[in-house]
C-alpha positions in Angstrom: 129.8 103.1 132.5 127.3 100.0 131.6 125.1 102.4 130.0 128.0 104.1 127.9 129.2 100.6 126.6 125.7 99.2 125.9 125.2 102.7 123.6 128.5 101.7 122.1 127.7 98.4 120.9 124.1 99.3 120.0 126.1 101.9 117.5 124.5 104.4 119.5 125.4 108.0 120.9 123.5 110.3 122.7 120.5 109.1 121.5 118.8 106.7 123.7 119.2 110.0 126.6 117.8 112.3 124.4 114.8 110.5 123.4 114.5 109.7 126.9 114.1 113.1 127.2 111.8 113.6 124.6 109.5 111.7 126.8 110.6 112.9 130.4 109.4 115.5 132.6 109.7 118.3 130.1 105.9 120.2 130.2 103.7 119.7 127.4 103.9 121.7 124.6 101.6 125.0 124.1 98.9 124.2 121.0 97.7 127.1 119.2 94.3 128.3 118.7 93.0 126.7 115.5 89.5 127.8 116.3 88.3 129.7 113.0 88.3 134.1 112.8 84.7 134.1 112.5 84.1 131.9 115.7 86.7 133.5 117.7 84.9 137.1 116.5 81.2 135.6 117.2 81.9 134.0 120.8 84.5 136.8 121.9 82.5 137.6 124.6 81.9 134.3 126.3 84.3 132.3 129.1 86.8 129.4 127.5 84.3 126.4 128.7 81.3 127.8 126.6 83.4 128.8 123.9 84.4 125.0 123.6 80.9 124.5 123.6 79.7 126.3 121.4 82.8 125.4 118.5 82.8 121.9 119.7 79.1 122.3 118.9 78.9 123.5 115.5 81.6 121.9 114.2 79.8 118.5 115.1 76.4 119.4 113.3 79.0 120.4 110.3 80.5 117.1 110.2 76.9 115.0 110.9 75.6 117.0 108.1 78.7 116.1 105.6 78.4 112.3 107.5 74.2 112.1 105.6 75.6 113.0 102.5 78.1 110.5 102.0 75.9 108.4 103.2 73.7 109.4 100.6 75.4 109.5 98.1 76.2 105.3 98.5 78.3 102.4 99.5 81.1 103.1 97.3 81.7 106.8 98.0 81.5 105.7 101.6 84.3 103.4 100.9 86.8 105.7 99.3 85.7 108.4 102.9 87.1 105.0 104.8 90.2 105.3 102.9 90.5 108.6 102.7 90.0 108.9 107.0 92.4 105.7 107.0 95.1 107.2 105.1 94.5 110.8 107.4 94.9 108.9 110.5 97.9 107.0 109.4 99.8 110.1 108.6 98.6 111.8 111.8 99.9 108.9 113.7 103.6 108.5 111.7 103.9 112.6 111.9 104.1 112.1 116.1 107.0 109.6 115.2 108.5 111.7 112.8 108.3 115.0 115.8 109.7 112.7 118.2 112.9 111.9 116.7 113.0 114.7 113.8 116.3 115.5 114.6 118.1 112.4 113.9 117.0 112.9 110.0 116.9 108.8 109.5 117.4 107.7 106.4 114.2 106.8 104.1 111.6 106.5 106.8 108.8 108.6 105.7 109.6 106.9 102.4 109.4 103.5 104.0 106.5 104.3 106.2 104.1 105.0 103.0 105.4 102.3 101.0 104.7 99.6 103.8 100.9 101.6 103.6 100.4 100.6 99.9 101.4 97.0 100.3 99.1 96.6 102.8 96.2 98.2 101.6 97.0 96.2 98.0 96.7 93.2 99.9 93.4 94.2 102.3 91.7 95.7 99.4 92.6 93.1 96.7 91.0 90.0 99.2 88.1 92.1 99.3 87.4 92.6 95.8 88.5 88.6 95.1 85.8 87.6 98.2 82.6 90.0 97.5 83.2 90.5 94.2 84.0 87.1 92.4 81.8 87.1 89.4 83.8 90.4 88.3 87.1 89.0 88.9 86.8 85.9 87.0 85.1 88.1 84.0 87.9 90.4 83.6 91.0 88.6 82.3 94.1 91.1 84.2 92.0 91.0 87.6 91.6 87.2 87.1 95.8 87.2 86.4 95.8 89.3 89.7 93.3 87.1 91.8 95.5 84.5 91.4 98.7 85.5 92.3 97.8 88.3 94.6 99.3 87.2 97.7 102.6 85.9 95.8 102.2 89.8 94.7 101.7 91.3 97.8 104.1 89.2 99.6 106.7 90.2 96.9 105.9 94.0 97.9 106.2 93.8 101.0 109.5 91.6 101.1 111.0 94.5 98.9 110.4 97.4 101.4 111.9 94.7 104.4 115.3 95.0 102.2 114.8 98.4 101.4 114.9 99.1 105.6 117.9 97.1 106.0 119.8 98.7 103.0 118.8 102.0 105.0 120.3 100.9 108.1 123.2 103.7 109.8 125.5 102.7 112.2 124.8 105.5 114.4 120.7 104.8 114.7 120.1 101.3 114.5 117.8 101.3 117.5 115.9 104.4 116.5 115.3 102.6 113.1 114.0 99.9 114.3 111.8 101.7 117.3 110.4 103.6 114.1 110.0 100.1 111.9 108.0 99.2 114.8 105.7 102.2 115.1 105.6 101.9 111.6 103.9 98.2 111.5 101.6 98.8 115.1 100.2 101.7 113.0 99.3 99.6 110.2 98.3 97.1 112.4 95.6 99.7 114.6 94.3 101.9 111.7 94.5 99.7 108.1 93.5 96.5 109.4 90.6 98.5 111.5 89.5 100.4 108.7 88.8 97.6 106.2 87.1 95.7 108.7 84.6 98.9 108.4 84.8 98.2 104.8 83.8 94.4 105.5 80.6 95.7 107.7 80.1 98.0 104.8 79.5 95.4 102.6 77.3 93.4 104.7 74.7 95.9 104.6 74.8 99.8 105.4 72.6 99.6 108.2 76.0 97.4 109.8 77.9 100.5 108.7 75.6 103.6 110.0 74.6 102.1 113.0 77.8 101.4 114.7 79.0 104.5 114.0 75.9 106.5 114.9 76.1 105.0 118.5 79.7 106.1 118.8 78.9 109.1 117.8 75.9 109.5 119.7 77.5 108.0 123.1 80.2 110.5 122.1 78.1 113.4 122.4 75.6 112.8 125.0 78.0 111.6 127.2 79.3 114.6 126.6 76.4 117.2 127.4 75.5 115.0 130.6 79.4 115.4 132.0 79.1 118.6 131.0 75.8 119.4 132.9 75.7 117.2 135.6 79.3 115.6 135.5 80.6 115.7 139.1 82.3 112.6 139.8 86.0 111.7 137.7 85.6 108.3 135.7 89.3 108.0 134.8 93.0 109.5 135.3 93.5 109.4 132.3 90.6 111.7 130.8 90.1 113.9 134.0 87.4 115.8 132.1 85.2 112.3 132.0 82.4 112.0 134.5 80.5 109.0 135.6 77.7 111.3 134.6 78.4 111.2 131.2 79.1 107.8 131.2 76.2 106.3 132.8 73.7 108.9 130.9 75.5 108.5 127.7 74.8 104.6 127.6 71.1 105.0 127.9 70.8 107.4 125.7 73.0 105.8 123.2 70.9 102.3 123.8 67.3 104.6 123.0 68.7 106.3 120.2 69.9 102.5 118.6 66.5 101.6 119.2 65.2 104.1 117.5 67.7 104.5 114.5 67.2 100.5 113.5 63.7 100.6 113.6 63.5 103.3 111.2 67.0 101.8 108.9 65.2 98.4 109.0 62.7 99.4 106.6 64.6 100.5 103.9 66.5 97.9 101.5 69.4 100.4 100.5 70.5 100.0 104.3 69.4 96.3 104.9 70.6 95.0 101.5 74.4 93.7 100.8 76.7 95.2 98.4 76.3 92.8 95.2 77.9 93.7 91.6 75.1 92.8 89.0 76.6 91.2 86.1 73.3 92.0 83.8 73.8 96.0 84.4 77.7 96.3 85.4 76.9 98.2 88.2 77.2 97.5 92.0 73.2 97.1 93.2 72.3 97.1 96.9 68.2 95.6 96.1 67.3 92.1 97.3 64.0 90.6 99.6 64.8 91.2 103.1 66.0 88.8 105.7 64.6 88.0 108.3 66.8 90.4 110.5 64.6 93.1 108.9 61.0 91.8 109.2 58.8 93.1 111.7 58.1 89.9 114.3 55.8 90.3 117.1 57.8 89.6 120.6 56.1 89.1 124.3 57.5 91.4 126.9 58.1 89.9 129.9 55.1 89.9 132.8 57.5 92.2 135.4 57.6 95.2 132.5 54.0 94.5 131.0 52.3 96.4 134.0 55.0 99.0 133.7 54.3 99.5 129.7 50.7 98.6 129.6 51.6 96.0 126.4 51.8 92.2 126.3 53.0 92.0 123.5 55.5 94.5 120.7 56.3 94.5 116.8 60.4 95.2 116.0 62.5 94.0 114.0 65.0 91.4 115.0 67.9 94.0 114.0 66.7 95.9 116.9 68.2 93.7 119.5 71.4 93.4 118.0 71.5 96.7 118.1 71.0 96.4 121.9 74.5 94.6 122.0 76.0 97.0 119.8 75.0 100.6 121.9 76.1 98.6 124.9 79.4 98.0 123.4 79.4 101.7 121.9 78.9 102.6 125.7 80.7 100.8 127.5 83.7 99.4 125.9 84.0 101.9 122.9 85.2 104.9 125.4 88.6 102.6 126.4 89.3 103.3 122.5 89.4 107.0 123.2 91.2 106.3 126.8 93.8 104.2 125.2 94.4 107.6 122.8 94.6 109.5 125.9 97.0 107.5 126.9 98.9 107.9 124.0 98.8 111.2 124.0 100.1 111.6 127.2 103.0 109.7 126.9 104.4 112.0 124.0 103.3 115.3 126.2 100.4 116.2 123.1 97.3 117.5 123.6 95.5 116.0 120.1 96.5 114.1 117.2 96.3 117.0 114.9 94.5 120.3 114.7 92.7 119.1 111.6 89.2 119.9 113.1 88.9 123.1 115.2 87.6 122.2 118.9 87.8 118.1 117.9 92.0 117.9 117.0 92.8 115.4 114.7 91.3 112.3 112.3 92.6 110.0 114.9 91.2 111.6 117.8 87.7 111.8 116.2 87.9 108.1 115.2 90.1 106.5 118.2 86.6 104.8 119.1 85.6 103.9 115.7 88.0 101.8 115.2 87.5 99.5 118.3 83.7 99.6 117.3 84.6 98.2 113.8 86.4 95.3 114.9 83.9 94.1 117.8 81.0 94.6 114.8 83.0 92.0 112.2 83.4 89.8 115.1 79.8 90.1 116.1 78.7 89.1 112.4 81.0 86.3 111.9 79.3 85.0 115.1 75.9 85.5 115.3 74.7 86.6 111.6 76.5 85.6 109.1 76.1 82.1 107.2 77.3 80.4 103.9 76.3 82.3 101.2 74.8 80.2 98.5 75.4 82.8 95.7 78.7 83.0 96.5 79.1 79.1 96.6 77.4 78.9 92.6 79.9 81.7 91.5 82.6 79.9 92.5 80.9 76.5 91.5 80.6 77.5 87.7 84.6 78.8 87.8 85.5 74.9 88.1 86.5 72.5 85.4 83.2 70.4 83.8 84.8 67.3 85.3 84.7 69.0 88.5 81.3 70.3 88.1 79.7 66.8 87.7 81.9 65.5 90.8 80.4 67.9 92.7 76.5 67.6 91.4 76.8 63.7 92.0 78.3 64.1 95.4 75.3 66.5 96.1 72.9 64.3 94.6 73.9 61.7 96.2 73.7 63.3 99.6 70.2 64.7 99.1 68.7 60.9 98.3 70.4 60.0 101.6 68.6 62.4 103.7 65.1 61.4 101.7 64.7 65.3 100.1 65.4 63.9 96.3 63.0 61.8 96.3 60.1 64.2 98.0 61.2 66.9 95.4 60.5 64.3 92.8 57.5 63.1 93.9 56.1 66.8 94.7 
């Protein structure tokens, strides 16, 4: 009788029980074979586990092979693949919700759902031009107008799909509206805000970009091959097909293979350099002189290991040991990504995201990892690598008043005769 008269003044029916029983006991439901004719025809003959392994197989060299040629063909195609795999995911994610309660037929959700994606990639992407492209936006007279107001803008977008939700509130599903408002705004929150923090690391550098992702991937798959070869021993309830095998030989391997993948990005300036807009050629140019991140330094290894290696001493670049502390978090803390998807998935009886990708599911499922990885590499820069940007600091300098120019050079001036370097730039 409680439960009756709380369904009554929610507005509510039957529907609290019966999306209880959406996520109840009921057995999961049976997924289709998306493998492709040609596969099934080619591997007819072997068991299910090395089928798996052979279409799991091929389909990852297929997508490392499209994965170099975006790559190579530059920064700004990779960006619009972010958003591309950003917008994928998001649909993947607000389709589950949409299953879930499909039969309730609410009122301007999937409507709602996209709009609340465009305000917030309006606002992500528009403090991303204004911040690493400055010099364009004060050139250009509309993207100047836009600069300016764009948060007034964005929060004006955003304010209009809130009343646009409340107009579409029913009597009858006012708590189903609002679970979906919520699962509207946590996916937004997981997979936009995640993906242009890729975009961030992008633009720091490509090496910031491939690298990151090339350990997840890599931990992916050789954690993979050693659970599948040696894997004895369950890791977690929640993935009963992970193996401390695969976990322990996937972070070495993962650890060697960044080793090996910085040392040989390091070299190149198209990975090391920073996305810059060149206001000479009105092109976007990724050439500069290399930091010190990416100049080979000589460091001595430690006495225990020097009898072990046979060297005192060993030439890499500084990069090298950062990327020590990103594989470590690719192994080790990147996996609870995919485990937290798991989760997920279990708790709406689902075996994948999607069946976008034969053998792999979903966007989502191949990218649960990625995102985690893209959010602990911002943070990781912010800390430890990046500092003021002096380029940055003139381009905004020569956007002031003249009045404020001269404040500013006097107040510097001043400062520099204080601390004596004036006067021995003078003198020199």
């Amino acid at each position: 009788s409680e439960s009756e008269s709380e369904n009554k003044l929610d507005g509510e029916t039957a529907s609290d029980s019966e999306s209880k029983s959406e996520f109840g006991g009921s057995p999961p439901v049976p997924t289709s074979d998306d493998t492709p004719e040609v596969l099934n025809r080619a591997l007819s003959n072997l068991s299910s586990r090395w089928k798996n392994w052979w279409v799991r197989g091929i389909l990852t060299l297929a997508m490392i092979t499209f994965f170099f040629i975006i790559i190579y063909l530059g920064p700004m195609v990779l960006m619009m693949i972010v958003m591309c795999v950003q917008i994928k995911c998001f649909h993947e994610i607000i389709t589950i919700g949409y299953n879930v309660y499909h039969s309730y037929d609410l009122p301007w959700f999937r409507t709602l759902s996209w709009y609340f994606l465009l305000c917030v990639n309006y606002f992500f992407y528009g403090e991303t031009v204004t911040d690493y492209f400055f010099t364009l936006v004060q050139r250009e007279e509309p993207l100047r107008i836009l600069s300016k107001y764009h948060r007034f803008i964005s929060f004006a977008l955003y304010l209009t799909g809130f009343c646009m939700f409340v107009l579409s509130l029913v009597k009858k599903h006012y708590r189903l509206q609002f679970y979906m408002f919520g699962w509207t705004h946590v996916t937004l929150l997981i997979v936009v805000t995640q993906s242009h923090l890729i975009i961030h690391n992008l633009f720091e550098g490509m090496i910031w970009f491939i690298v990151p992702i090339s350990c997840v991937i890599c931990n992916d798959i050789m954690a993979y091959m050693f659970g599948f070869f040696f894997g004895r021993t369950p890791l977690i309830k929640l993935s009963p097909k992970k193996t401390w095998e695969g976990f322990i030989g996937g972070f070495f391997a993962t650890v060697l293979f960044g080793l090996l993948l910085s040392y040989v990005m390091s070299g190149y300036r198209c990975f090391t350099c920073p996305v810059e807009f060149n206001n000479d050629t009105n092109s976007f140019t990724v050439d500069c002189e290399p930091s010190e991140l990416f100049q080979l330094q000589e460091y001595n290894i430690p006495v225990v290991l020097q009898s072990v290696v046979g060297w005192k001493t060993v030439r890499m670049y500084p990069f090298q040991i950062h990327s020590i502390a990103l594989s470590t978090f690719a192994s080790l803390i990147g996996p609870f990504g995919g485990f937290f998807a798991s989760g997920f998935k279990r708790a709406f009886k689902i075996k994948d995201f999607a069946n976008t990708i034969p053998g792999h599911g979903g966007i989502m499922d191949r990218f649960d990892c990625q995102y985690l990885m893209a959010t602990f590499v911002n943070v990781y820069i912010a800390s430890f690598i990046r500092g003021p940007n002096p380029s940055k600091l003139i381009q905004q300098f020569l956007t002031l008043r003249p009045d404020q120019q001269l404040h500013i050079f006097n107040t510097l001036k001043a400062h520099l005769v204080d601390k004596g370097m004036l006067a021995s730039l003078e003198d020199a």
